[in-house]
N, C-alpha and C positions, 0 to 999 in steps of 0.2 A: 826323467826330467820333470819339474814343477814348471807351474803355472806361478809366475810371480807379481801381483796384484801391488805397486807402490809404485810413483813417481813415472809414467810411463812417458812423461816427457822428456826425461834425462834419457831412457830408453828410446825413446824415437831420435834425439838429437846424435846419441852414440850411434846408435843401429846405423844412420842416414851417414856420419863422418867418415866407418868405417867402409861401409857400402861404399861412398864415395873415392877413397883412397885404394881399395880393391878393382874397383873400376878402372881408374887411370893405369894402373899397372897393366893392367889385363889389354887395354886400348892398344899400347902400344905390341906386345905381342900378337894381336889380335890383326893387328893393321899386317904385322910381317908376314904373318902365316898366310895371310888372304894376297898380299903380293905373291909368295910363293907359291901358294895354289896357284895361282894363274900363269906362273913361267909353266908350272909343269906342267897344267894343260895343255900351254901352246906348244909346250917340245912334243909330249904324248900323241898327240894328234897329228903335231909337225913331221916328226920321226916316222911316224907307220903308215905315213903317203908314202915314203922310199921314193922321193923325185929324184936322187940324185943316183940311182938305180935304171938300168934298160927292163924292161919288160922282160927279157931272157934270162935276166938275172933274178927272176921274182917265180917262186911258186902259189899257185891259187889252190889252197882248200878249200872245200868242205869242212865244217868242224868235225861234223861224225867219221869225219878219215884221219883224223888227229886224235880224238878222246873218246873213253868210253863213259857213261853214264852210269852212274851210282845210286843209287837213291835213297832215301831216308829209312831210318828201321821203326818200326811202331814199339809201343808198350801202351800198358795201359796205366792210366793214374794212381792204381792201388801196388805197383811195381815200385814206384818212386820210395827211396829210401833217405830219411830224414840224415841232414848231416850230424846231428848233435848224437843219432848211433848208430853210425857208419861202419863204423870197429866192429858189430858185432856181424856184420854180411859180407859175401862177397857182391861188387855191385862194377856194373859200365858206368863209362864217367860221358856223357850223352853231351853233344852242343847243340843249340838250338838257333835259330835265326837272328834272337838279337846278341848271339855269342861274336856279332860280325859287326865290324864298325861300318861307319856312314862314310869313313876315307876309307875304304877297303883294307882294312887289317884286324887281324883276328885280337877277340875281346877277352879273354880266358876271368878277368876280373869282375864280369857279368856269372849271375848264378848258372851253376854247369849242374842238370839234373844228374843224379844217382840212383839207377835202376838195377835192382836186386839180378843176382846172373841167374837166379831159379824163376825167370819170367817166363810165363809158360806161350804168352804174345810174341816177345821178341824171339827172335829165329837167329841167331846170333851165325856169321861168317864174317872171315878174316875180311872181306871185302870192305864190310863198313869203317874198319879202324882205318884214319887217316894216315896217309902216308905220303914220303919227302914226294915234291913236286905236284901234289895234290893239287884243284881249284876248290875251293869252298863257293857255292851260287847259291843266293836265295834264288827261290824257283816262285813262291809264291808271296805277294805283299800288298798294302796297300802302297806305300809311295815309295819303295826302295826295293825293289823288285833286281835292280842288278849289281845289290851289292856283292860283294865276293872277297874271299881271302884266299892269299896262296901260303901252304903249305909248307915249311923249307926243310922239316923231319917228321920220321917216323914217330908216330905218338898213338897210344891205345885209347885215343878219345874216340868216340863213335858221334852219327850226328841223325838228327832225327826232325819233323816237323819243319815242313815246307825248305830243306836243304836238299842241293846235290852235289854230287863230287864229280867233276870232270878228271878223270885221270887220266893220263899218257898211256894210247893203246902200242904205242912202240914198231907202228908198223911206217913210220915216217920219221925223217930225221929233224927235228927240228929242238928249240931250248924251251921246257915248260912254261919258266917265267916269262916269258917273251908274249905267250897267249894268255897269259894271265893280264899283261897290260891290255893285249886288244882286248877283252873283255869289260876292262875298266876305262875302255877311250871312250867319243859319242860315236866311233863306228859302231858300235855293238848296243848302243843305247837308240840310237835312233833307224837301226835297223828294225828294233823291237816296237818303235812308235809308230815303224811305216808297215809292219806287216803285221802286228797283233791286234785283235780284236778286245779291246780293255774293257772291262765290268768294274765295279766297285771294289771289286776284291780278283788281283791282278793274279791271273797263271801262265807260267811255260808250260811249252810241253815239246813232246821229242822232236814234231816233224818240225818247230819251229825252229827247234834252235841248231838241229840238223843242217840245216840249210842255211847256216849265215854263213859266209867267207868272210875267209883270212886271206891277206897278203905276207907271206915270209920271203926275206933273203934265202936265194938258193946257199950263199955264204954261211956256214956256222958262226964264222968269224964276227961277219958282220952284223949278224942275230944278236951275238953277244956285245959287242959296242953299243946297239942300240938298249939292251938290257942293262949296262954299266951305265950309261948315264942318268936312265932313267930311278933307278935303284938311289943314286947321288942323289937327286931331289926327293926321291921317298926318304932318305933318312934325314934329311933335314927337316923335312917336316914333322915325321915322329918325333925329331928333337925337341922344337918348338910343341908340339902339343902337349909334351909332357909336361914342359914347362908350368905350359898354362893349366894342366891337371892340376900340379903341385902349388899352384898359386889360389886354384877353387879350394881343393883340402883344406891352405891355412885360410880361407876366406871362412870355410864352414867351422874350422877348431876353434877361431875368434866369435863366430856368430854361438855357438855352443858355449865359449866363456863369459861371452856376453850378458846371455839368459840364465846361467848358473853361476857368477861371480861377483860381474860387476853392481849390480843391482841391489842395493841393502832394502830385505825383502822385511814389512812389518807385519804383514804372516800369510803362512803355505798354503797350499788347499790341492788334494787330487781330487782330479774331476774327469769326467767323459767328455767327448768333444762334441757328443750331441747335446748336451745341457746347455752349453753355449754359442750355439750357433744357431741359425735359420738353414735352412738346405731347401733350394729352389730346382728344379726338375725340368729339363728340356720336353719329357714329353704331356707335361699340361699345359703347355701353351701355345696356340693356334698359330700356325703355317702363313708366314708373312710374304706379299705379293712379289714377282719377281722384280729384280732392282740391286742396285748395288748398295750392300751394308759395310757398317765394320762389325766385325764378328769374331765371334774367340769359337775357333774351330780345334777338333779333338788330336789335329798333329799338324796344322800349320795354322799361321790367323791370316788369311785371305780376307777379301769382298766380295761374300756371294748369298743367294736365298737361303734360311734357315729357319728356325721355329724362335720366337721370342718370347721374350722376358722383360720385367720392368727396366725399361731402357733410360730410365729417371733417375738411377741411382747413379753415384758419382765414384762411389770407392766400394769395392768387393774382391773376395777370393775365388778363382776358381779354383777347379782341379778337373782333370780329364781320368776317366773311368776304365776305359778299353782303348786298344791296342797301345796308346802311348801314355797306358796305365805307370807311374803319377807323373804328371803332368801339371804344377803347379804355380800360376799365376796371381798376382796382386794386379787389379785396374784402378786408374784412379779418373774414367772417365765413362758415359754410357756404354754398352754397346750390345750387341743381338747372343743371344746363346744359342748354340749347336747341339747337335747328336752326342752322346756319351761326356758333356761336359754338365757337370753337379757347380752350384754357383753357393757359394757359403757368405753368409753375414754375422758376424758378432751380435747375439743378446745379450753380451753382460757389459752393466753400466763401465766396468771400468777397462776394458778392451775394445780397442780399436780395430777392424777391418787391418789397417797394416800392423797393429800388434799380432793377429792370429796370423796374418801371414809369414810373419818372424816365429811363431811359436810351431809353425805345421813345417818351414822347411830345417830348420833343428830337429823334426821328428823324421826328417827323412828317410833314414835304414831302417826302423820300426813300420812306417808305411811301406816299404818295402817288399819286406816279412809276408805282408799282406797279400800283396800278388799270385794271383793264381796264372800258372802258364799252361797250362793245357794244351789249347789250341789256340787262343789265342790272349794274350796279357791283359786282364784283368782285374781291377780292382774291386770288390763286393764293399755297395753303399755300409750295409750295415756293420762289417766289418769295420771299415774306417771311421764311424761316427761312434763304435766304442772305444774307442783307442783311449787309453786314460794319459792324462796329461796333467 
């Protein structure tokens, strides 16, 4: 992609029309799907009281007398095998934490690491490959700690780095899917709020999760009605979110025609994105008293203490560095910067603060590329500020 330097006001006014008509569409999907989250919370939660159930008719687990615990396989970094020569290795196809969506359903469209089979770390057993009726848990996160996916086939995905796999120890009768919902209700969320001891960087671990109960129908029958209906409201929302995927795609394939079509350009230039920019740094700037701010925080934007920045300025990009590495925002008004959040301004006379931030999320898959997963997502400043453009 080029940097196209002419008329940037016929570019703002298009950018803005479009922006705007992508928006309205999106609203109204937006508005249904957020109706429908909420029926299905209330049946979720409604449903797995079983008030219309005797106490005789309910059995109380333990989870550890329902599943067995799996746990993540290591490798090491120099194992990873590049896609572009895949063909020449044998390699595990690995998922990782953010292989797991935020509505609990598996990501496979997210990069899936490939680690060479002659890895002399990983210790390879049939156990890791996921299989039907599987739970996928992040085990360790900063704010999504109990996401999870269930499993519906055999598949030789293996999974690595802060996952685990609750599987069916077979020594009770009960329907997989059924604890996969309690896992995903606020029984299992705010059990974790009332008995975990939280740090900044959140873990399970066995005796805790050991120890939460379930309520099951002694009924198979009735296990499974309450898994059919809930199943109905999960596919309708998958329905709709596709939607609204397939709505963002043609939103970015216009914004990409946009910056290479519409524009009659009176001439080219590649350039690196540090030549044009300012980059301002969270950690040179002095620890602001406590108080409530507005703040562009590195995975939500709350109001709370942070370290600050020239809070003068009216219009800037960010972008966030680590774990909710890129993370890409346009401000058009002051506010405090955070931990792992880099703040970019335009030097060159003929771009705008929202010109670069039309030209950075058109570079989206390329910043991308960038990401280092290790342990935890990462973006490296220097990398990104060679990016040619």
């Amino acid at each position: 992609m080029y940097i196209m330097w002419i008329d940037w006001k016929l570019f703002d006014y298009t950018y803005d029309k479009m922006n705007s008509y992508c928006n309205d569409a999106n609203d109204w999907l937006l508005l249904e799907y957020n109706l429908l989250e909420k029926q299905y919370k209330y049946y979720l939660n409604k449903l797995l009281q079983l008030e219309n159930l005797n106490e005789k008719d309910i059995y109380i687990y333990k989870l550890n007398e329902l599943i067995d615990f799996i746990k993540w396989v290591h490798y090491d970094k120099h194992d990873e095998v590049d896609e572009s020569v895949k063909d020449n290795y044998d390699y595990y196809k690995v998922l990782r934490w953010n292989n797991i969506n935020v509505n609990n359903t598996l990501n496979l469209d997210e990069e899936i690491k490939l680690i060479n089979k002659d890895s002399k770390k990983m210790k390879f057993k049939e156990d890791y490959c996921l299989k039907e009726k599987d739970i996928l848990l992040v085990c360790a996160s900063i704010n999504y700690l109990w996401k999870c996916a269930y499993i519906d086939k055999d598949s030789d995905y293996l999974f690595s780095w802060f996952l685990w796999v609750l599987r069916n120890n077979n020594k009770n009768n009960y329907i997989s899917k059924l604890l996969y919902y309690y896992i995903t209700s606020k029984y299992f969320k705010n059990y974790l709020d009332d008995n975990a001891n939280w740090t900044t960087f959140n873990n399970l671990n066995n005796t805790l999760i050991n120890n939460f109960k379930v309520r099951f129908p002694k009924s198979l029958d009735e296990q499974q009605h309450i898994v059919d209906i809930l199943d109905k409201f999960s596919q309708l929302k998958n329905q709709l979110k596709n939607e609204i995927e397939l709505r963002n795609k043609q939103y970015k394939f216009y914004l990409n025609k946009l910056s290479n079509d519409i524009i009659k350009t009176k001439w080219i230039e590649w350039i690196k994105l540090k030549d044009i920019v300012e980059v301002f740094y969270w950690w040179k700037y002095e620890k602001i008293e406590d108080g409530e701010y507005d703040v562009i925080w590195w995975w939500k934007w709350p109001s709370c203490k942070t370290n600050i920045s020239n809070s003068n300025w009216w219009d800037f990009v960010t972008i966030s560095i680590q774990w909710t590495a890129w993370l890409l925002q346009y401000h058009d008004k002051p506010k405090y910067l955070s931990n792992f959040v880099i703040w970019l301004r335009s030097k060159h006379k003929n771009i705008t603060n929202k010109d670069l931030y039309i030209i950075l999320q058109a570079k989206q898959n390329k910043i991308n590329n960038l990401i280092h997963y290790l342990f935890i997502p990462k973006l490296l400043i220097s990398d990104f500020l060679n990016i040619t453009i």
